[in-house]
KEGU-427986 format. One record per residue (C-alpha): residue in one letter; x, y, z. Coordinates in steps of 0.1 Angstrom, whole numbers, plus 5000, padded with zeros to 4 digits. Layout:
! KEGU-427986
A:X:Y:Z
...
END
This chain:
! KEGU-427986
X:1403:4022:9203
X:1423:3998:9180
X:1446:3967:9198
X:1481:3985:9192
X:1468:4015:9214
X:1454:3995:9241
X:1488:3977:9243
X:1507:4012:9241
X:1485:4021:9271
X:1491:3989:9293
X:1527:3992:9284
X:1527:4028:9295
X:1509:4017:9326
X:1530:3988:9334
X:1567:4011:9331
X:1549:4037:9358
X:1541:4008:9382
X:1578:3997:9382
X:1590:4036:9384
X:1565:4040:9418
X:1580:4007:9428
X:1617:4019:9424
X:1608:4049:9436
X:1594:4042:9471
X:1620:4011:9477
X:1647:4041:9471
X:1631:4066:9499
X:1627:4036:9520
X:1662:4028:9520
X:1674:4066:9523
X:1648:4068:9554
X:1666:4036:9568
X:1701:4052:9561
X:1694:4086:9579
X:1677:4069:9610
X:1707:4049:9614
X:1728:4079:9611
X:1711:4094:9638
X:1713:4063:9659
X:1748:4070:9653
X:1747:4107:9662
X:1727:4103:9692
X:1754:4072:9704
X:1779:4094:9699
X:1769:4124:9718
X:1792:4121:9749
X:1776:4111:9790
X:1780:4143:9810
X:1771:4151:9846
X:1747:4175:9860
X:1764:4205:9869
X:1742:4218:9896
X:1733:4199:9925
X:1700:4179:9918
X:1680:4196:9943
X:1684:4234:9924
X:1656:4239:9900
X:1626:4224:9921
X:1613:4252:9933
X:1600:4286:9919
X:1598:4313:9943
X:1572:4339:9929
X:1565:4372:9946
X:1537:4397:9943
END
C-alpha cells in the first residue's frame, strides 16, 4: 500500500464520518419536529364530557 492510497482511504473515511454525522443530527431534528407536532395535536383535541353517568360501565352482569 503506497502513501497516496492510504490518504485516499482516510479521506474516504473521514467524508463518511461527516455524512453519519449530518445524517443522524437531520433525523434528530425531524424526530424533534414531529413530537412537537403531536404535542400540538394532542393540545388541540377539544375537553369533552362523559356522556353516560359515571357509575354505567362498572359492572358486568354475566349469566349462565
Amino acid at each position: 500500500m503506497n502513501v497516496s492510497s492510504a490518504a485516499s482511504i482516510a479521506s474516504s473515511l473521514s467524508q463518511a464520518r461527516v455524512a453519519d454525522a449530518v445524517s443522524t443530527l437531520v433525523l434528530k431534528k425531524a424526530l424533534e419536529l414531529q413530537a412537537q407536532q403531536a404535542a400540538q395535536l394532542i393540545a388541540a383535541l377539544p375537553q369533552t364530557a362523559p356522556s353516560a353517568p359515571a357509575h354505567l360501565g362498572q359492572n358486568i352482569d354475566v349469566r349462565v
